[in-house]
KOLDOVO-943885 format. One record per residue (C-alpha): residue number from 1; residue in three letters; x, y, z. Coordinates in steps of 0.2 Angstrom, whole numbers, padded with zeros to 4 digits. Example, Ala and Ser with C-alpha at 12.3 -4.5 7.8 and 13.67 -1.06 7.14 Angstrom:
<sites>
[site 1, 'ALA', [0062, -0022, 0039]]
[site 2, 'SER', [0068, -0005, 0036]]
</sites>
This chain:
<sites>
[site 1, 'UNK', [0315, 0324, -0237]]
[site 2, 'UNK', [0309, 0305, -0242]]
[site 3, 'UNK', [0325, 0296, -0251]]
[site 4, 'UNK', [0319, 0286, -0266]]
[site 5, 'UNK', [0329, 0272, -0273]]
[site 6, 'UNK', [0326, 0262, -0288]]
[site 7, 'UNK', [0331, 0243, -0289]]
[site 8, 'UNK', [0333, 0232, -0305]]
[site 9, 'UNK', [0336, 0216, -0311]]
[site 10, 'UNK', [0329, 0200, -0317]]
[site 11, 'UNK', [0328, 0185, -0329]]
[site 12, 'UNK', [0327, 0173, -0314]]
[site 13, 'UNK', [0322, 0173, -0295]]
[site 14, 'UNK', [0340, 0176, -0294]]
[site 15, 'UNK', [0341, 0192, -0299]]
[site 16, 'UNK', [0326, 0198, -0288]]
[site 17, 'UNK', [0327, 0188, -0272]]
[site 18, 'UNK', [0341, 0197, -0264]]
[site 19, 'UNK', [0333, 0212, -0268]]
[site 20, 'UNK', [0318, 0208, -0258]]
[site 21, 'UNK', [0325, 0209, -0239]]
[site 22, 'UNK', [0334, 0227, -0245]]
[site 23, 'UNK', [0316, 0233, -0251]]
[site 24, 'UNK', [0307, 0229, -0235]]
[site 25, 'UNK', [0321, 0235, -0224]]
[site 26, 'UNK', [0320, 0251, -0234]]
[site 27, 'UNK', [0303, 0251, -0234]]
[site 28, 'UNK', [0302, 0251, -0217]]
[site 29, 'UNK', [0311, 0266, -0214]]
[site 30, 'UNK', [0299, 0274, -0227]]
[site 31, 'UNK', [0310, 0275, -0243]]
[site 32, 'UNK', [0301, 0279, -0257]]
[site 33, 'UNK', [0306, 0262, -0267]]
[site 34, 'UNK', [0304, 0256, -0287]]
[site 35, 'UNK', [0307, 0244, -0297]]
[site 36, 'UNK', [0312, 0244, -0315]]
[site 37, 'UNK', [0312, 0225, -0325]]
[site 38, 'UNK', [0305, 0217, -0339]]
[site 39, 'UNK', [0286, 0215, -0345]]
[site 40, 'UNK', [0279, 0198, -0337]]
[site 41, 'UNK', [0292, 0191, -0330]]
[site 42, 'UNK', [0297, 0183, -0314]]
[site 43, 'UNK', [0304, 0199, -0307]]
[site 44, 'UNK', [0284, 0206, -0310]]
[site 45, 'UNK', [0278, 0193, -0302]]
[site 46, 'UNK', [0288, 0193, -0286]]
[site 47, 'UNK', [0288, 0212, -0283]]
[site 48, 'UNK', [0270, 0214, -0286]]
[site 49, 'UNK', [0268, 0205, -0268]]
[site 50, 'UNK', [0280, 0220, -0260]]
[site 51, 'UNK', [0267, 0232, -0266]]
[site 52, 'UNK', [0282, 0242, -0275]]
[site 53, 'UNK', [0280, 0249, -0289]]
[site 54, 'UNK', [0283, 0243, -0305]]
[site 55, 'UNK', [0290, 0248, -0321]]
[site 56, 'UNK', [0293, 0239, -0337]]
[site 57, 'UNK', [0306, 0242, -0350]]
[site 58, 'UNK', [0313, 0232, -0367]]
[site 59, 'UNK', [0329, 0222, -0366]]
[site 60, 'UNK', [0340, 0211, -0374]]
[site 61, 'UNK', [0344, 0194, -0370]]
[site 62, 'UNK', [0361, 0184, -0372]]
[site 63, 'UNK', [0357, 0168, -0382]]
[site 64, 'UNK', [0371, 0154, -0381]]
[site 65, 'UNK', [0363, 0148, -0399]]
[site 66, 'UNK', [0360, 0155, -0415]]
[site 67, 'UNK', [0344, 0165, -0417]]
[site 68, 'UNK', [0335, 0178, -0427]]
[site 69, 'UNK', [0330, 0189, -0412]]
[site 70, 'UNK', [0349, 0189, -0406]]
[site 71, 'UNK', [0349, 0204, -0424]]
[site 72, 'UNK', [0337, 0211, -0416]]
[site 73, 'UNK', [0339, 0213, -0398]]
[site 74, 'UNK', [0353, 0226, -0399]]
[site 75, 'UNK', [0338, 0239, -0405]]
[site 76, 'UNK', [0329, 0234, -0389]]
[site 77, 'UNK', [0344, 0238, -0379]]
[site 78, 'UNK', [0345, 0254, -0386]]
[site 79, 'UNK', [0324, 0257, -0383]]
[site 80, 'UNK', [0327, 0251, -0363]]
[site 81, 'UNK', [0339, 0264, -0362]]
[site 82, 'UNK', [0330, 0278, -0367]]
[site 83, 'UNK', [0314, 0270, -0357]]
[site 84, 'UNK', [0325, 0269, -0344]]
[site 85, 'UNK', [0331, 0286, -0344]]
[site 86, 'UNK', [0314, 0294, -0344]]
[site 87, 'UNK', [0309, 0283, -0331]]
[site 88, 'UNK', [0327, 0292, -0320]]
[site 89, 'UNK', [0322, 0309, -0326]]
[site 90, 'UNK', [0305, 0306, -0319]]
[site 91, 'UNK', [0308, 0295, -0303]]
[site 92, 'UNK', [0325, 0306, -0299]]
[site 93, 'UNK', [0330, 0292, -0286]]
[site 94, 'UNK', [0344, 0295, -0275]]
[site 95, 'UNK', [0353, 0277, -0279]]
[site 96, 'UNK', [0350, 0263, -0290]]
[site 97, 'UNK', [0353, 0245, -0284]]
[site 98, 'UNK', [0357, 0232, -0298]]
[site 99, 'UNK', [0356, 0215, -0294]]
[site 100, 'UNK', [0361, 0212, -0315]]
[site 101, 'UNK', [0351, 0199, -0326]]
[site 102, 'UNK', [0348, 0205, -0345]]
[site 103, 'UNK', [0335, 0221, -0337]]
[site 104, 'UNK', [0349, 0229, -0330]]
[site 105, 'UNK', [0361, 0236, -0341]]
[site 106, 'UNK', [0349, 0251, -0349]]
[site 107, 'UNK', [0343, 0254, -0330]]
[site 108, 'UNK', [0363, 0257, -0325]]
[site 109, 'UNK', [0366, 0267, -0340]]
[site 110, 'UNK', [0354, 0278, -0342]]
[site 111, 'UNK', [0357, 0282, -0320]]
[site 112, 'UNK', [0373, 0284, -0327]]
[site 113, 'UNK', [0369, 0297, -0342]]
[site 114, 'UNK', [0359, 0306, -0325]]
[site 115, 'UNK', [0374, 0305, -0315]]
[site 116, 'UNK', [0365, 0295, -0302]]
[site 117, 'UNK', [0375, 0283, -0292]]
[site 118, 'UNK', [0374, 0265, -0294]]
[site 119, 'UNK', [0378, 0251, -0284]]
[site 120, 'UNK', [0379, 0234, -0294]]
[site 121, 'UNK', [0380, 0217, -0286]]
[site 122, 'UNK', [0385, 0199, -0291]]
[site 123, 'UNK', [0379, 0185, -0282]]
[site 124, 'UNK', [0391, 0172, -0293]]
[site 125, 'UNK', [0407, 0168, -0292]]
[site 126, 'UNK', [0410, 0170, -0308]]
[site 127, 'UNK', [0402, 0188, -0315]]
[site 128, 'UNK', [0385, 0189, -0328]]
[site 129, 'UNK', [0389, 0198, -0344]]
[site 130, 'UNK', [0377, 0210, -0337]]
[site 131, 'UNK', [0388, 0216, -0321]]
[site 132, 'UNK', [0402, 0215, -0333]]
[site 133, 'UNK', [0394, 0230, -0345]]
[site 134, 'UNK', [0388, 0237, -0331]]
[site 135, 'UNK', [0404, 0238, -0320]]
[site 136, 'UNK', [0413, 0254, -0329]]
[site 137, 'UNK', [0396, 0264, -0326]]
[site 138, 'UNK', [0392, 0258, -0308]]
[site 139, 'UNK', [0399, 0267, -0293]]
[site 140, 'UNK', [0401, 0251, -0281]]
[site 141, 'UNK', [0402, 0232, -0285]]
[site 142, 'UNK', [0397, 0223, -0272]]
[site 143, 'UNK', [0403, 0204, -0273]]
[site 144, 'UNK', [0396, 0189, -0263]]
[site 145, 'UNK', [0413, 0179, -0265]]
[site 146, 'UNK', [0429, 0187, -0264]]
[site 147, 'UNK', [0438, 0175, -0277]]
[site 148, 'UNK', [0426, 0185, -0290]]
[site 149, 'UNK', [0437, 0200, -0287]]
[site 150, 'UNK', [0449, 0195, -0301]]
[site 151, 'UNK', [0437, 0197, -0313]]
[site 152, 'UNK', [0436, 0217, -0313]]
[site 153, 'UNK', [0451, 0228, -0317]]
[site 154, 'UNK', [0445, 0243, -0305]]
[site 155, 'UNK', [0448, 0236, -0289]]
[site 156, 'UNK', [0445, 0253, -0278]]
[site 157, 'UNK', [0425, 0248, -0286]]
[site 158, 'UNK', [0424, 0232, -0278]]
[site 159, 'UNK', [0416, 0229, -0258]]
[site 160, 'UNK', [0416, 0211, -0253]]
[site 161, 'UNK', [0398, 0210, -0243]]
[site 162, 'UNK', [0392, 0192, -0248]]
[site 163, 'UNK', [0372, 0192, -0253]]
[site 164, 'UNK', [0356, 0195, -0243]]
[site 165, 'UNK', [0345, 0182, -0236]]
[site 166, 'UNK', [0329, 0182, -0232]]
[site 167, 'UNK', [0324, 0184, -0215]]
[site 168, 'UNK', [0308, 0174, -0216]]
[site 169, 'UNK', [0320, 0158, -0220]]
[site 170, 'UNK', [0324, 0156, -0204]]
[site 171, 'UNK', [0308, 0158, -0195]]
[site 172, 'UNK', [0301, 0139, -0199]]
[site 173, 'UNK', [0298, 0125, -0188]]
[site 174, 'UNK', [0297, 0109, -0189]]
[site 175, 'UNK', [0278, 0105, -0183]]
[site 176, 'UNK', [0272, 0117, -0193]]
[site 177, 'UNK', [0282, 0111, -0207]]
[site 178, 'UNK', [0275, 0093, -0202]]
[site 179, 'UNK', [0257, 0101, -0201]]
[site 180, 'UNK', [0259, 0108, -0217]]
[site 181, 'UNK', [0265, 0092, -0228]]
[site 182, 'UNK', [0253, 0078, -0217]]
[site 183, 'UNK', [0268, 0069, -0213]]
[site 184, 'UNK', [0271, 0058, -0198]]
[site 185, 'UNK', [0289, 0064, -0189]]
[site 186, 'UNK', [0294, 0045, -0191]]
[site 187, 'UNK', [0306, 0046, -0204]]
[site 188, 'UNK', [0319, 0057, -0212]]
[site 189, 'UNK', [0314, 0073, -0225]]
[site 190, 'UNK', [0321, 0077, -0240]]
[site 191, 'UNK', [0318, 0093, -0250]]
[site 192, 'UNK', [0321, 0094, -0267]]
[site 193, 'UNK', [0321, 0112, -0277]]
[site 194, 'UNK', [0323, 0113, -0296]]
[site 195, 'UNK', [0325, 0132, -0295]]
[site 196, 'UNK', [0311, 0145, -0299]]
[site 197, 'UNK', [0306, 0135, -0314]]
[site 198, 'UNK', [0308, 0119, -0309]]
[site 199, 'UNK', [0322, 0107, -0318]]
[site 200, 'UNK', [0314, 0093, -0326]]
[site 201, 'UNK', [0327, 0081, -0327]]
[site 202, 'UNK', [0328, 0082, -0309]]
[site 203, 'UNK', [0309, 0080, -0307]]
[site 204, 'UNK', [0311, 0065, -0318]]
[site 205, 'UNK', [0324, 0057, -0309]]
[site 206, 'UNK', [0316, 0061, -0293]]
[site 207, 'UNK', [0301, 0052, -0299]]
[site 208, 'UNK', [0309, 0037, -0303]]
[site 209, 'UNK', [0319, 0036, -0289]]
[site 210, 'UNK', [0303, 0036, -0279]]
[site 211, 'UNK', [0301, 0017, -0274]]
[site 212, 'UNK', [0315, 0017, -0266]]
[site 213, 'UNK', [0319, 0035, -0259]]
[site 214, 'UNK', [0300, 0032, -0250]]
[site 215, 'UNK', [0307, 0015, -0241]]
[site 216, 'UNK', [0318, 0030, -0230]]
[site 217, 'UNK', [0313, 0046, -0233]]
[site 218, 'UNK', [0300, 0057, -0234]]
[site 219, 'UNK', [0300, 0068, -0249]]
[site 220, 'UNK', [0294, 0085, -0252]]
[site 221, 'UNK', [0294, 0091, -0271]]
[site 222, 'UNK', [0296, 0111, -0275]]
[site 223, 'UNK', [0296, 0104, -0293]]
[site 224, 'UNK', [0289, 0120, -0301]]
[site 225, 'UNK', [0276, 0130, -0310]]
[site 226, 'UNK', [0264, 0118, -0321]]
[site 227, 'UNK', [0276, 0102, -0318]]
[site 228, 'UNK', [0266, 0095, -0304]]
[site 229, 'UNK', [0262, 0075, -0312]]
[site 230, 'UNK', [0244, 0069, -0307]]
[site 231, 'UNK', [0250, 0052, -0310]]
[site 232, 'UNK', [0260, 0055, -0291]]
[site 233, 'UNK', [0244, 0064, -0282]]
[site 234, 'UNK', [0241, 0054, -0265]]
[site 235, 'UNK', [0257, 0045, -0264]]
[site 236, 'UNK', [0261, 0042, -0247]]
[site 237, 'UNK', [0275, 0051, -0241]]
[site 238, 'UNK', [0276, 0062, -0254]]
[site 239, 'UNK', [0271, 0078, -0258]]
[site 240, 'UNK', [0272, 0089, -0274]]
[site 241, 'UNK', [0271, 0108, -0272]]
[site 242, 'UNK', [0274, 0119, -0290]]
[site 243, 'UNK', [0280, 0136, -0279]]
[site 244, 'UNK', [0280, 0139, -0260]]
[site 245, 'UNK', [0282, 0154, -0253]]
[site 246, 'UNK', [0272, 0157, -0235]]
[site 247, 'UNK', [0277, 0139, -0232]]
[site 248, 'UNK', [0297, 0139, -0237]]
[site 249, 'UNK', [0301, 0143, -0220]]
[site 250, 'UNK', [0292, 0126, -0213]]
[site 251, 'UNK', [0297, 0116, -0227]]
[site 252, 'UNK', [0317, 0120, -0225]]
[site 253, 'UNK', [0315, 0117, -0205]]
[site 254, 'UNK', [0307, 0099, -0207]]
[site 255, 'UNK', [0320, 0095, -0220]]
[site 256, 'UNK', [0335, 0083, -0217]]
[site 257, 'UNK', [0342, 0084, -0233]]
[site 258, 'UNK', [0339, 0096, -0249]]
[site 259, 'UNK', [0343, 0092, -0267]]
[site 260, 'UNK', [0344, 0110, -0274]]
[site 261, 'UNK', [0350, 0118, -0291]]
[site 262, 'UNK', [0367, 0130, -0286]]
[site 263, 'UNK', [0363, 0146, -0290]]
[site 264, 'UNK', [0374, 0158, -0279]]
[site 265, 'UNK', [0356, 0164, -0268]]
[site 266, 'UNK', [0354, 0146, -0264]]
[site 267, 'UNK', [0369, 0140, -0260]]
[site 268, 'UNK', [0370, 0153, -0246]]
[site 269, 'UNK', [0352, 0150, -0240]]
[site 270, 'UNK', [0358, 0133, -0238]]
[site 271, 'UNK', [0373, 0135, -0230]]
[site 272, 'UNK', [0365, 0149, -0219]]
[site 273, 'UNK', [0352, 0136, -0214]]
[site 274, 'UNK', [0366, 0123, -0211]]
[site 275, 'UNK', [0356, 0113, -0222]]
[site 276, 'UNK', [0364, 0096, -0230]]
[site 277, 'UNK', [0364, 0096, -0247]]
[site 278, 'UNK', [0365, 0090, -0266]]
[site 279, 'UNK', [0370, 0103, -0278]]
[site 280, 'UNK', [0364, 0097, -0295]]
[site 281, 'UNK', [0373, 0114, -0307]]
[site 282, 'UNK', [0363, 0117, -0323]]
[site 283, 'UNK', [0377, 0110, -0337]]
[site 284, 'UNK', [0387, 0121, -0348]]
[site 285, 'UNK', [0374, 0117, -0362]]
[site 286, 'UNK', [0359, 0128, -0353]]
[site 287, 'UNK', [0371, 0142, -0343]]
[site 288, 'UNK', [0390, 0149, -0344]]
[site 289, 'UNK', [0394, 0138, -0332]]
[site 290, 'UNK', [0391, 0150, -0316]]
[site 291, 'UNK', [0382, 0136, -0307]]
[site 292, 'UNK', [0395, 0125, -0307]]
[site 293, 'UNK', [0409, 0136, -0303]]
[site 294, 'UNK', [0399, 0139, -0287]]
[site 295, 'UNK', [0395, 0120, -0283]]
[site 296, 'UNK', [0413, 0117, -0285]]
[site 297, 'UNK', [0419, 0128, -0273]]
[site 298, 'UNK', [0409, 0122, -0260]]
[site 299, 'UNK', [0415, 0103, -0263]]
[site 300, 'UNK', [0431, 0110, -0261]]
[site 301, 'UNK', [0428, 0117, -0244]]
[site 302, 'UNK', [0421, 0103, -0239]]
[site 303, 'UNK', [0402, 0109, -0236]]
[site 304, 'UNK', [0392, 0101, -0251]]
[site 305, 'UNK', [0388, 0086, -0262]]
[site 306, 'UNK', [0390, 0089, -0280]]
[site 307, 'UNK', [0380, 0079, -0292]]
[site 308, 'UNK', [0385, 0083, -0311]]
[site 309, 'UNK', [0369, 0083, -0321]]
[site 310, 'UNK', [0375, 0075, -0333]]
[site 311, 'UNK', [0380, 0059, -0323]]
[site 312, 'UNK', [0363, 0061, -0314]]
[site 313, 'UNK', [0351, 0044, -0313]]
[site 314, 'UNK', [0342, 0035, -0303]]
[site 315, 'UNK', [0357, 0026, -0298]]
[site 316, 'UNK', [0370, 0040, -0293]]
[site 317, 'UNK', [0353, 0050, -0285]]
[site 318, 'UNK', [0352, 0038, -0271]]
[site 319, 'UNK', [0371, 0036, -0272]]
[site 320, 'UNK', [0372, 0056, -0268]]
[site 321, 'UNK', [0361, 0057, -0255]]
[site 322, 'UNK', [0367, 0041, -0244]]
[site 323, 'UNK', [0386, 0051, -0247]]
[site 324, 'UNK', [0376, 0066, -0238]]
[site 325, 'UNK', [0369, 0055, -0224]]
[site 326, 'UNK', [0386, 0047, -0223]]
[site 327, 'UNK', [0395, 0064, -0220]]
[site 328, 'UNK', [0379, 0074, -0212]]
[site 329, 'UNK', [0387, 0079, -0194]]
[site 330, 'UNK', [0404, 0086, -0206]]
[site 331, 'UNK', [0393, 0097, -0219]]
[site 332, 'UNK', [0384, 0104, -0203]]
[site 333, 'UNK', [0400, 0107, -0195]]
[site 334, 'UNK', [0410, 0116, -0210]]
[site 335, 'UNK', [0395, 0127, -0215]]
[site 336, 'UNK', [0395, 0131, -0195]]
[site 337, 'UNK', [0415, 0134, -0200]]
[site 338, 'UNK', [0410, 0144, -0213]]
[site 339, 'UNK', [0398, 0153, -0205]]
[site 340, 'UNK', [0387, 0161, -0218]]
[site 341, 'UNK', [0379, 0177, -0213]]
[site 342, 'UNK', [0365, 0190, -0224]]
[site 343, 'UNK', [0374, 0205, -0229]]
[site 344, 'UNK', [0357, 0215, -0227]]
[site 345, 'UNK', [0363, 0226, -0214]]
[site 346, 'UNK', [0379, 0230, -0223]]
[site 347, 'UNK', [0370, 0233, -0242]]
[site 348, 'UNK', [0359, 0244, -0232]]
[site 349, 'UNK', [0374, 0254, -0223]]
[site 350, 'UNK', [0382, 0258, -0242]]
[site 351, 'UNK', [0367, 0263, -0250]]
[site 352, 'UNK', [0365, 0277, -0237]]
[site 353, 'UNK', [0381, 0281, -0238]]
[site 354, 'UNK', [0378, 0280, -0258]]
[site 355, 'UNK', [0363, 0290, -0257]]
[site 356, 'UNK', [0371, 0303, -0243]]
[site 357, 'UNK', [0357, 0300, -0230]]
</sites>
């Protein structure tokens, strides 16, 4: 008998990227998979290329400032749970993966109300208020980072596996990556990433810092949907892209240095890569401060640059990324220390064992 399995989660690329290399693998071994997130959002968009399907439900959303629709989301809560429970009475999936994010909540509850078991994971180090409802309804949490253990009361819950990669990261080369941009292999490249959006105080700094970065470097711009500035088309050495997919894989492989937000998935797609790096955390003011405990702990260790957006200029930019070049050969050899693996295989190991294949 076919095993299905539904996964969940959303609100950013984080949320949904880890669940990508689980789908395919389960895919592969013919799975019936689904997916359950929010109405035109970033987890629709992404999914839609797996040829999954797709099913939408309401949710709420956990604004850090005052607003009407934070009365109102509560009653969206409640109608995402009971979408969410026709959606298990009708799917009847064996397992339910959570990757948390705002979507998830109704989706583990209502698995819950079936009695269908649920595995949550968290990427941070620090968990999403999400996980944190989730976690007394959720069979296994899986965490990325083994300092985020101290955070849940149930310790016989918790399974330390670290996060999935994606596989296709590591299939880039360098000419390609050259053949891809124009770009001459005659000086250094550096990669900068604003997250799945795009940040645009680091495309503005970026942007200024031009002049002088182009004197070294070649730079390659991920700088997000819609933020590509026409006023920088056919600049010489660099190259502005809104959203790579088919080409990330080059783009990482001709890159010497990356400027990237810290997002928990990024921070070990970086480290994976044995990529030098800037962490630039989104501030206090637009997040609960997840990013930040994740760049910080990688200072610590020794494996990344931090760069505190609210000290970031022009001036502490190209400071930042001569401290990289400085240090390059001892960031590659403490994330080679670290050794930062894709926890795929063992993710795909539990939910068997979940599901009872």
């Amino acid at each position: 008998m076919t095993k299905r399995i539904v996964f969940t989660g959303g609100g950013t690329a984080g949320h949904v990227t880890p669940n990508m290399p689980l789908i395919s693998a389960l895919l592969e071994e013919h799975w019936e998979v689904f997916y359950i997130g929010s109405h035109n959002s970033v987890e629709e968009k992404l999914i839609k290329d797996l040829d999954v399907p797709f099913y939408s439900i309401q949710s709420g959303k956990l604004r850090r400032y005052f607003s009407l629709k934070n009365f109102l989301d509560p009653f969206k809560v409640v109608i995402g749970i009971i979408q969410a429970l026709k959606l298990m009475l009708k799917l009847r999936p064996a397992v339910v993966f959570s990757k948390g994010g705002f979507v998830a909540f109704p989706v583990v509850f209502a698995a819950w109300l079936c009695r269908i078991p649920v595995i949550a994971h968290e990427s941070d180090m620090t968990p999403g208020l999400a996980n944190r409802l989730s976690f007394p309804f959720a069979t296994k949490v899986c965490l990325t980072f083994e300092a985020t253990a101290k955070y849940f009361k149930s310790q016989d819950k918790i399974k330390i596996t670290g996060t999935p990669i994606r596989d296709i990261l590591f299939q880039g080369t360098k000419q390609q990556g050259f053949d891809v941009l124009g770009f001459k292999d005659d000086k250094p490249c550096l990669l900068v990433i604003g997250g799945s959006l795009g940040a645009t105080s680091i495309n503005h700094v970026v942007r200024l810092a031009l002049p002088k970065l182009l004197e070294n470097y070649h730079v390659i711009h991920l700088c997000g949907p819609g933020k590509v500035d026409e006023a920088y088309a056919n600049k010489p050495g660099y190259s502005q892209i809104d959203y790579a997919k088919e080409t990330l894989p080059h783009l990482f492989a001709v890159s010497d240095i990356v400027i990237s937000r810290s997002g928990a998935n990024s921070v070990c797609e970086l480290l994976a890569l044995k990529k030098p790096h800037i962490l630039i955390p989104l501030p206090l003011s637009m997040s609960r401060g997840d990013q930040i405990h994740n760049a910080r702990f990688f200072e610590k260790l020794g494996a990344s640059v931090v760069l505190d957006e609210e000290k970031l200029n022009l001036e502490s930019l190209i400071a930042a990324i001569d401290e990289v070049m400085n240090k390059h050969d001892a960031l590659v050899a403490k994330m080679t220390e670290i050794n930062m693996q894709s926890a795929t295989l063992p993710l795909l190991t539990l939910i068997k064992e979940t599901a009872h294949v």
